[in-house]
Structures are given as structure tokens and as C-alpha cells.
N, C-alpha and C positions, 0 to 999 in steps of 0.2 A: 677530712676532705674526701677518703674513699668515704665514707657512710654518705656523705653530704652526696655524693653521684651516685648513689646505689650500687657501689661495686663493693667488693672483700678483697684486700691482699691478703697472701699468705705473706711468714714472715718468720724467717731464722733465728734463732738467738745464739749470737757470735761466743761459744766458748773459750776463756784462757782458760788451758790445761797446762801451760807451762811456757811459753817463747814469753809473754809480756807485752806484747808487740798491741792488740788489741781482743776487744772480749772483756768478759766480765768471768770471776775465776767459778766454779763450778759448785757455790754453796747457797744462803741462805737468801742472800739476794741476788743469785741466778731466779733462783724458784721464785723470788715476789714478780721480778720481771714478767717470765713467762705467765705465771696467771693474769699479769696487767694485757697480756696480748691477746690471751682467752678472753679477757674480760671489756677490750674496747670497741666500741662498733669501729665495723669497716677492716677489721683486722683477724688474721686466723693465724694461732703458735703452725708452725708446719715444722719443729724441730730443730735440731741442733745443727751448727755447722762448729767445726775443731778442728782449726790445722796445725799439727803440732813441729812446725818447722824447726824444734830445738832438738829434733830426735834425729842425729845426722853422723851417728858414729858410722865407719865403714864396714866395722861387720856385723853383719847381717842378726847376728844372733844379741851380740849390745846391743844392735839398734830397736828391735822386738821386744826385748826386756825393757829398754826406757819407754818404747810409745806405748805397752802395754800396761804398766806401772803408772804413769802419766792420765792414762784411762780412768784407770778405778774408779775418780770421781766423779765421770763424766757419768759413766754407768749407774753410780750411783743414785744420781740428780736426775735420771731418767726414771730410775726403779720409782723413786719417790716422790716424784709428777703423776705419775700411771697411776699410781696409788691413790693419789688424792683425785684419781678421776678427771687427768688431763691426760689426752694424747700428746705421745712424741715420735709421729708418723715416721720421721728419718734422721737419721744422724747422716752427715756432708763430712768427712773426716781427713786429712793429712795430704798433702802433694807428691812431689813422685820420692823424696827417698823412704817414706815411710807407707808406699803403695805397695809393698810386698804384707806388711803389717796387718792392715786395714782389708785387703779382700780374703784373708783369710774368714772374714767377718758376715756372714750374709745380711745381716741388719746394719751392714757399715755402708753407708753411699760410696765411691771411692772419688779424691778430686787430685789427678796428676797434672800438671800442666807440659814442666817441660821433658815428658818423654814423648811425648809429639812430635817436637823437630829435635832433640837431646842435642848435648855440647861436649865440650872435653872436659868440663867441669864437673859432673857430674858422672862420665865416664870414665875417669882416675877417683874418685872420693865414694863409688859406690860399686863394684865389678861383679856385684851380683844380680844388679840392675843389667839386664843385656839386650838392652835398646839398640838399635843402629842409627846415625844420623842422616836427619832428613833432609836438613839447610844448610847451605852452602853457600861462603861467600866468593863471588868474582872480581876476580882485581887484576889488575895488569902492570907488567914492567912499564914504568915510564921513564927514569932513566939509572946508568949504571956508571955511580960514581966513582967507582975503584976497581981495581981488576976483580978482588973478591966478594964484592958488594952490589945488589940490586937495591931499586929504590920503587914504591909500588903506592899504588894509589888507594893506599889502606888505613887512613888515618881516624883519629878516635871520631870522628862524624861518621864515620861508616861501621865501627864496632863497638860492640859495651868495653868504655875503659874504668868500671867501676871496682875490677881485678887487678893485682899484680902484673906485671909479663910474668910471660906471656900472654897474650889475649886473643892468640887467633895459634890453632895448631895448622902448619901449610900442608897440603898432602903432598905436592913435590917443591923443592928438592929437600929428600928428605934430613940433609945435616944444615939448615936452613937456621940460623941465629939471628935474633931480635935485637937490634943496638938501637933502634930510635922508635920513636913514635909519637908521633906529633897530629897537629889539627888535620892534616891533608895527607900525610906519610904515613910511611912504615919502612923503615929501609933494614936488610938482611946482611948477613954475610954468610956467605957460601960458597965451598971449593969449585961448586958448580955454574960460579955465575957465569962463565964462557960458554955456559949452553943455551942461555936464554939473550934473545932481541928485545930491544925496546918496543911494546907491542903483545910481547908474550902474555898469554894467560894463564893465570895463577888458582888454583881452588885453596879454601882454607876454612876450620870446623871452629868456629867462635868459640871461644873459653866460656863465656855467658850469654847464651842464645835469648831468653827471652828481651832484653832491654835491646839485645843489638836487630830484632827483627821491627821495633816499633821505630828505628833509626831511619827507615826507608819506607816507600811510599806506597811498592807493589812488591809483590815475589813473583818470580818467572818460576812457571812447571815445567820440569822437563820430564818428558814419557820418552820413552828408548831411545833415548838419545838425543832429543830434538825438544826444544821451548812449544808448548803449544797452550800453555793460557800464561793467563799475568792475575794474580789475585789480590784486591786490594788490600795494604796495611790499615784494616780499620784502628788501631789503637796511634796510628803516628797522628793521626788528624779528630782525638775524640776530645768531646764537647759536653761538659756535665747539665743536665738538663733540668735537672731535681733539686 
């Protein structure tokens, strides 16, 4: 169809180097693939993409050792393209826990996603990753069923509940416990709930930020203190076209 328009896509070739998840694993029939890309009108190899999401140990030094081990053979199936006189312009490589890994790399692309807005997920499971979070969610007391109980308008339609609880770390009150969480709820219990009114607002750092931002429609910016754009969630409203 591109030849037929006179146009050329470029065009990745998705490596498995180890999650299983998708890709083709990095041998005999990676390299038929790629030369069939070199070889179809309308289409140009532009290189590898490899994310090795199974590289997820917390320290830092395991986790370099397995995404660097896991490599080998990616490297290898590069060496051996070149060779036969194909380019492999770029390797696209790993997400954010294994972005310490990869930019050590100058011929590695780097691809992080969630250290953009980071979660509490991610910030207990990797502490050498030292991102600060960007997104926040807002929520308010709507009511207070026990003397040491708030009830808040935080339920799994407004957070990823694809985690255990917790799924939302609150930033006050800080001895703030999780007992419910339902379609429309979220209710706490807290020695502090006598400081807060029905009405009150509540901030809280999502346990998994990327599924819980596409939950909503816009994000409000705040600069010094004050909302001054609203950005649309293109991923809550996307439409496969292809």
C-alpha cells in the first residue's frame, strides 16, 4: 500500500530478549524478517526496538547484570545484519526501570515512560531511580462514617485497581488506612479524621500512574500554585485507525 502511494515507511523490528510478552526472539528468523523489510517496496528496516520489562530486580547492580546479559543477543543480531550489509540505524531499548541500563549506551535509543509523571510503584520497587512525582490525584471528603473514618470520592473509576492495596499513597493525613474500595469509594481510617469536613480536599500519588491517567479526560496544570491549562487525556478517547 506504501509503494502503491509512492511513500516508504520506516519500520522496527519488535525484539524478544526475554519478558515473552511480544517480539520475535533475537536469532535466525529475527534476521530473515529484517532483510524481508530491506527487501519490500514501500518499507525501510529502521532497527530494533527491545523492551526488556523482565529486568525488574531492585538493585540496581542485579538489575544491570540481567538487562545486560539479556542483550548479548540482541547485539549479536545487529553485529550479524551489519555484516551482511544491512543497516540497523537504532536500537529503541527498555522503559524506565531498566533506563539507568540503557543510557549508559550511546547507540541505545532510551524509551522510559513512566518517569514522566512516576507513582509509588515504582518509587518503593526501584530507590535508585530518583524521579519526583508529577501527578496527582484530587479527591474529596464526601462523607464521614465513623468517628475514625473518612469516605472519599476515590473509587476504582478514578484509579488503576490493577494492584493490591493499596493503590493510591494520600499525602495527608499521613496514618491514613485503606479498608474499602469500591466503584465510586475509597473510605480510610484515620486517628485524624476529626480534622477534616465533608468537602475537604485530599491529594494522593497513584500506586500505578500510567493506566490511572488514561481513567480521565483531562489533567489540570498547576504552575505556582494556581491551575492554568487543562491537557487533553488523548489515550482515554483513542481510536485504532490501521
Amino acid at each position: 500500500a506504501f509503494a502503491a502511494g509512492g511513500e516508504t515507511i520506516e519500520v522496527l523490528l519488535d525484539i524478544d530478549n526475554g519478558m515473552h510478552r511480544s517480539g520475535i526472539a533475537p536469532g535466525e528468523k529475527a534476521a530473515e524478517v529484517y532483510r524481508l523489510l530491506a527487501d519490500l517496496p514501500g518499507l525501510k528496516p529502521g532497527g530494533f526496538h527491545v523492551y526488556d520489562g523482565h529486568a525488574r530486580e531492585a538493585d540496581l547492580q542485579e538489575r544491570i547484570k540481567h538487562a545486560e546479559a539479556d542483550f548479548v543477543p540482541v547485539e549479536q543480531l545487529r553485529s550479524r545484519l551489519e555484516a551482511a550489509g544491512l543497516i540497523v540505524p537504532r536500537i529503541v531499548a527498555g522503559g524506565t526501570p531498566t533506563f539507568p541500563v540503557h543510557a549508559r549506551h550511546a547507540d541505545r535509543e532510551c524509551s522510559p515512560g513512566t518517569c514522566v509523571f512516576w507513582d509509588e510503584n515504582y518509587a518503593g520497587k526501584f530507590p535508585d531511580l530518583e524521579f519526583l512525582p508529577a501527578a496527582l490525584l484530587l479527591t474529596r471528603v464526601i462523607s464521614k462514617p465513623g468517628d475514625n473514618r473518612l469516605c472519599l470520592d476515590l473509587g476504582y473509576k478514578a484509579i488503576s485497581p490493577d494492584n493490591p492495596e493499596p493503590r493510591v499513597v494520600l499525602l495527608e493525613p499521613s496514618d491514613a488506612k485503606q479498608v474499602v474500595h469500591s466503584e465510586e469509594h475509597l473510605a480510610v481510617e484515620t486517628s485524624h479524621a476529626a480534622e477534616y469536613a465533608v468537602g475537604d480536599a485530599l491529594y494522593g500519588v497513584p500506586y500505578h500512574v500510567c493506566p490511572t491517567v488514561a481513567l480521565h479526560r483531562e489533567a489540570v496544570i498547576i504552575e505556582n500554585g494556581r491551575a492554568t491549562q487543562r491537557w487533553k487525556v488523548a489515550a482515554r478517547d483513542r481510536m485504532l485507525t490501521v
